[in-house]
N, C-alpha and C positions, 0 to 999 in steps of 0.2 A: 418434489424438488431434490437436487443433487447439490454436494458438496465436495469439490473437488481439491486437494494439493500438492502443488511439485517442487519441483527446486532444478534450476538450471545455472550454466554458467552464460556472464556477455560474450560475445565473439570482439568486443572492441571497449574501449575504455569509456566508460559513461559518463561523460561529463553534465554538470545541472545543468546545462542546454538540452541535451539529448534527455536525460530524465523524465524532465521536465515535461519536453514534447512527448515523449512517452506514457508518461502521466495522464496529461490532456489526453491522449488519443484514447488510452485504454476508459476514461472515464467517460467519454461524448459517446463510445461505441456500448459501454455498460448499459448508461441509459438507454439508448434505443433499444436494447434487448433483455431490459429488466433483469442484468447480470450487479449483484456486489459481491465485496471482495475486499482484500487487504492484499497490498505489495511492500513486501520487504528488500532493502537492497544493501550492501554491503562487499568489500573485495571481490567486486564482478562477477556477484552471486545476486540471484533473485531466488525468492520465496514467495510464493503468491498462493491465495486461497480466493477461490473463487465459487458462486453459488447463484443456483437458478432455479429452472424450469430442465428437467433432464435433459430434454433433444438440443438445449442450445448451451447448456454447459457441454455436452461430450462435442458437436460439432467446433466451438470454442477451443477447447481443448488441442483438436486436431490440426486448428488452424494455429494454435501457438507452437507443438511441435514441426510446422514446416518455418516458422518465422524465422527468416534469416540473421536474426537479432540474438537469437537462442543457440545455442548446445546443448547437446547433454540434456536435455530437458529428460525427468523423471517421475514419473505422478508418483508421487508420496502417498495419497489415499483419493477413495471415491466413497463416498457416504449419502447414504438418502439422508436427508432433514424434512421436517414438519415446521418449522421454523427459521427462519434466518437468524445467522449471529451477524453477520456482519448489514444488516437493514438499513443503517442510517450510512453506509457507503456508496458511491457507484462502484467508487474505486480509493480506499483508505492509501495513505501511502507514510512509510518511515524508511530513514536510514540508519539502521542498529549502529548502537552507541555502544559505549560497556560503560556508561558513567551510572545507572540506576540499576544493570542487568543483576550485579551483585544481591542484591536484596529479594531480590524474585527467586519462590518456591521454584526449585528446579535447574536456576540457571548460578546456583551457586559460582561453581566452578567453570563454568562460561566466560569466554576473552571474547573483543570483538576481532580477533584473527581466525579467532574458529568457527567465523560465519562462512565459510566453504562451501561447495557443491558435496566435497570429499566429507566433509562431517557429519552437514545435516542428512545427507543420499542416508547415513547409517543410525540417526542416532532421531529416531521417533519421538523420544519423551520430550527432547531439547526443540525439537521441532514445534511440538504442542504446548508448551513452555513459551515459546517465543511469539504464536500466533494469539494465544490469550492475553500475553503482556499487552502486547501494541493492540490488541481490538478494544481494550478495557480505556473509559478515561482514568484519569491516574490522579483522581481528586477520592477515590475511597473513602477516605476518610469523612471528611466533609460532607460527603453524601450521605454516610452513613449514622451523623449526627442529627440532617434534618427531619425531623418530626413531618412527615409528608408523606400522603398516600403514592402506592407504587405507579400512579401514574404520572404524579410528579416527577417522580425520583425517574421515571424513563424519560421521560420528555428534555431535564437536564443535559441526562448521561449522553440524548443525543446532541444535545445545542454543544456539550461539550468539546465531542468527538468532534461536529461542523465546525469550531472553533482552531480544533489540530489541524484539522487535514488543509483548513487555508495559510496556518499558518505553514505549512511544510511547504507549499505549492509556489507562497507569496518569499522564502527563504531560497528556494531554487532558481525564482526568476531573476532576482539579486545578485545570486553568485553566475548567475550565467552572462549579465548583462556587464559586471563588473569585470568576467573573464574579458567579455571582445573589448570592453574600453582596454583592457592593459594591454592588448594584441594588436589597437588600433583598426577592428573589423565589426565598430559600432554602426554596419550598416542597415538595409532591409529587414536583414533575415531576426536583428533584435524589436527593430520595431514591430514585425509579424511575432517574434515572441511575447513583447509585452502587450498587446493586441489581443491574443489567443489567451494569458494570463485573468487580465481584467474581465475578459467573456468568463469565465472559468469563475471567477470568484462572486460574479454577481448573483445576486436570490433567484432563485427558480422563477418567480413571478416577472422580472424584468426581461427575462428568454423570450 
C-alpha cells in the first residue's frame, strides 16, 4: 500500500453545500475502492492524505490533478505503508480552527490564516503536524487513564473518530440548508442534500 499527500487551492468559494457534497462524494467513491484518508479545508485550501492499494491511490491521484475543482494541486509526499493510519475513515474530514492548534507539539506558532496553498506547498513539519492533530481522537487523556487492553483502547479511538466525522458531516448539512432558507432557495436541491446526508450517517449494516 501507498500513502499519498498534497495541498491545492479551490478554483471557487466552498460553501457547506458544496463541502459537504464533496464530502459525500469523496467518501461513497473511497468505499468502493477501499481508499481512506483525511481532508482538511480552510481559506480555499485543501489538504488531503489519502491511502490504499498502490495502482488505485496513484490512478486516484491523477484523477484529482485534472479535477476541475482543484489548482495548483501538489503532492506533498508518496510513501509505501504496511499499515493504514487513517483505517477507521473512508474519508475523515475537518475544517482547521486555530482554537486547540496552539497547544499541539509543532503547531505553536500556527494561525488559521496560515493554512494556505502558499505555506503548507513549503513548510513539511507544519504539514505533518496538522495531519496527526486531526487523525488522532482528541480524548488522550482519557484513554490513557483506562486500565484496558490495546484492543479496547483501538476499538474506542475508532467509535471515537466515527463519532467526529458524523458530527462534521451532520454541522455542514446545517449550515448549508440554513444558508438557502436565508436566500429563500429552500428547494430540490436541499432536500437531495438532506437525503444524501441521512444515507451518509446511517450504520454500514442499514446500506
Amino acid at each position: 500500500m501507498i500513502q499519498v499527500s498534497y495541498v491545492s487551492r479551490s478554483k471557487e468559494a466552498m460553501t457547506p453545500e458544496k463541502l459537504l457534497g464533496l464530502l459525500l462524494e469523496c467518501r461513497r467513491r473511497n468505499q468502493a475502492l477501499g481508499v481512506t484518508g483525511l481532508l482538511l479545508y480552510g481559506n480555499g485550501t485543501f489538504l488531503q492524505a489519502i491511502e490504499g492499494d498502490d495502482e488505485v491511490i496513484d490512478e486516484l491521484v491523477s484523477t484529482i490533478l485534472k479535477d476541475s475543482r482543484h489548482e495548483n494541486v501538489q503532492v506533498l509526499s508518496r510513501k509505501s505503508i504496511t499499515e493504514r493510519e487513517y483505517a477507521e475513515w473512508s474519508m475523515g474530514f475537518e475544517q482547521v480552527s486555530g482554537e486547540d492548534l496552539g497547544q499541539v507539539e509543532g503547531l505553536a506558532s500556527f494561525e488559521p490564516d496560515d493554512f494556505t496553498f502558499e505555506y503548507l506547498s513549503g513548510n513539511a513539519p507544519v504539514v505533518d503536524s496538522l495531519l496527526q492533530h486531526y487523525r488522532e481522537p482528541h480524548w488522550d487523556q482519557i484513554i490513557g487513564e483506562l486500565d484496558a487492553k490495546d484492543r479496547v483502547i483501538r476499538h474506542l479511538e475508532e467509535a471515537l473518530a466515527r463519532v467526529r466525522g458524523r458530527a462534521q458531516i451532520t454541522r455542514l448539512a446545517l449550515e448549508g440548508i440554513t444558508e438557502a432558507i436565508r436566500q429563500g432557495k429552500a428547494g430540490g436541491s436541499v432536500l437531495q442534500l438532506c437525503e444524501a446526508t441521512l444515507e451518509s450517517l446511517r450504520p454500514a449494516r442499514e446500506h
